[in-house]
C-alpha positions, 0 to 999 in steps of 0.5 A: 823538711822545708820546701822552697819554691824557685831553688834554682832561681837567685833568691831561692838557691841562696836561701837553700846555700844559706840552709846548707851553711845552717847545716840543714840538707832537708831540703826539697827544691821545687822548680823547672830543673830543665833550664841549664842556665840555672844548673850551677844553681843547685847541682852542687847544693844538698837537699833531700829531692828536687820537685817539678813545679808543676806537679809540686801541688801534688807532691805537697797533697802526698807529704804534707806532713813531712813538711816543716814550713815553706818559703815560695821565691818562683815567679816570673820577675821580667819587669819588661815584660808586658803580657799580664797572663803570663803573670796571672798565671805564674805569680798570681794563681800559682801563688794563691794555691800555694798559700791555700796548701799551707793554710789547710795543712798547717803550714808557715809561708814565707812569700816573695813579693816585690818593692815594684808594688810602690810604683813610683812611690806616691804612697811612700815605701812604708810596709804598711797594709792600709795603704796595699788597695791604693798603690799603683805598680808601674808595671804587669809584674808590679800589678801581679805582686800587688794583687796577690797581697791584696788577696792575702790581706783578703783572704779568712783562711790563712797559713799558721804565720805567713810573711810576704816580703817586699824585696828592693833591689837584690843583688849578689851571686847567683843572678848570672842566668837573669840577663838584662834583669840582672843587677846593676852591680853583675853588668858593671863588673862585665862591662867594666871587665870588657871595656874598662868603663860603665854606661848608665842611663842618663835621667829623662828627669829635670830635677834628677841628675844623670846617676843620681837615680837612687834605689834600695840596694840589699845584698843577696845574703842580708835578704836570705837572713831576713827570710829565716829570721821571719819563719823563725821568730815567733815575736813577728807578726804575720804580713808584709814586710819590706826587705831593704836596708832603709837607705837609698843610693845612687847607680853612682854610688853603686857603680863606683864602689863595683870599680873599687871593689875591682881595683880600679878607677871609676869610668862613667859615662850616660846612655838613654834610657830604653824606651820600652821602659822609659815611662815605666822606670822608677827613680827612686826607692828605700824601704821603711824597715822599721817593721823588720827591725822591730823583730830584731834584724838589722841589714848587716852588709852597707852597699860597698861591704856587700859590693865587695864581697859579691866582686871579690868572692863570686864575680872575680873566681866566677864562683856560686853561692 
């Protein structure tokens, strides 16, 4: 069987839709299942059981040799959110017993980390583990992704082959429970539904124009890809990686290919950025994937073939993957 951590969060169920569509239905599903905006996430997935995180430790001491591999997506993911022991203890301690399981049963892990960890990139966006003790995250999240890496770098006991995956900005179906962390690409679609135009934030940088920020887009169904071809292909080595697709673009870009997908024609106007998040915010991101693609994987969807697939056959039929 193969366990994924997070089932009923964006990435997690979509790896399990990604499974489903492999033909595989052994799946066991572990999160907090009481949340009924993430409901629609799995009602209608296949799988073999759904595990309570918090007794998912447990389970795993019980029937750890049923268990194929693991892929550990739960974490809390609010980069607005400022209390870091609600961090330690979800994406940091929670994570450390996760891979201390599968290091002492045997077990592959493949594990979310985070493209927040770059901070604002004074290192570069290279998945390169000399430079982990230098980055410096902009935020708690950041921090807590970073300092789990750390600790695995650190750590003499390790899974059989582990992956930590430094995700860039992911969008596509199956964020609709996310609210303000949402893509930019889900809140155009609304907004633009709504109103018939979109407001980006406006730069609070001279050198920076107004929608020229720029991140590393990938859709939900190249990252998923990327998870399964790790776990499955015994050429990769264990360690970080980062899961982009090495070319960075503008929230213009994005928020104009989101109009055109939707048939119209673009609307954009520039708002402040919200002060809560103003000092904290990056302005630019793109993953070095030369890693990834020394293994054999290639980012399949450019921003406007993922941005049309995700409007046209989620967004527009309200439909989940």
């Amino acid at each position: 069987m193969i366990v994924i951590t997070g089932a009923a969060g964006f990435i997690g169920s979509a790896l399990v839709a990604a499974f489903n569509d492999m033909g595989r239905k052994d799946l066991v599903l572990v999160d907090d299942f009481n949340r009924p905006k993430k409901a629609a996430n799995f009602k209608d997935k296949h799988y073999h059981i759904l595990v309570n995180r918090l007794i998912f430790s447990d389970w795993l001491d019980a029937h750890y040799e049923t268990v194929e591999s693991v892929y550990h997506l739960g974490a809390r993911t609010d980069t607005a959110e400022m209390d870091k022991s609600i961090f330690d203890e979800l994406n940091v301690n929670y994570s450390k017993m996760v891979w201390l399981k599968c290091a002492r049963y045997g077990l592959p892990l493949v594990y979310a980390s985070s493209a927040a960890t770059y901070g604002s990139g004074e290192h570069g966006f290279v998945d390169n583990h000399e430079i982990i003790h230098s980055l410096q995250p902009l935020n708690p999240y950041g921090e807590s992704k970073n300092n789990f890496d750390k600790w695995a770098l650190d750590q003499s006991l390790q899974p059989p082959s582990w992956y930590g995956l430094k995700f860039f900005n992911v969008y596509g179906p199956n964020e609709y429970h996310k609210g303000r962390m949402a893509s930019v690409v889900f809140h155009t679609f609304n907004t633009v539904t709504l109103s018939g135009s979109m407001s980006l934030f406006r730069s609070h940088r001279s050198d920076v124009e107004d929608g020229m920020q720029s991140r590393d887009f990938v859709y939900i169904k190249d990252v998923v890809k990327m998870c399964i071809h790790l776990q499955e292909n015994p050429s990769a080595d264990s360690g970080l990686y980062n899961i982009g697709t090495g070319k960075a673009r503008s929230f213009i870009d994005l928020a104009s290919a989101t109009f055109n997908a939707m048939g119209k024609e673009p609307m954009i106007n520039f708002i402040d950025t919200p002060i809560d998040i103003r000092d904290k915010y990056q302005y630019f991101t793109e993953a070095d994937i030369r890693k990834i693609r020394s293994t054999g994987y290639d980012p399949m969807y450019s921003l406007e073939a993922g941005i049309e697939d995700y409007v046209q056959q989620y967004l527009n039929p309200s439909a989940i993957y």
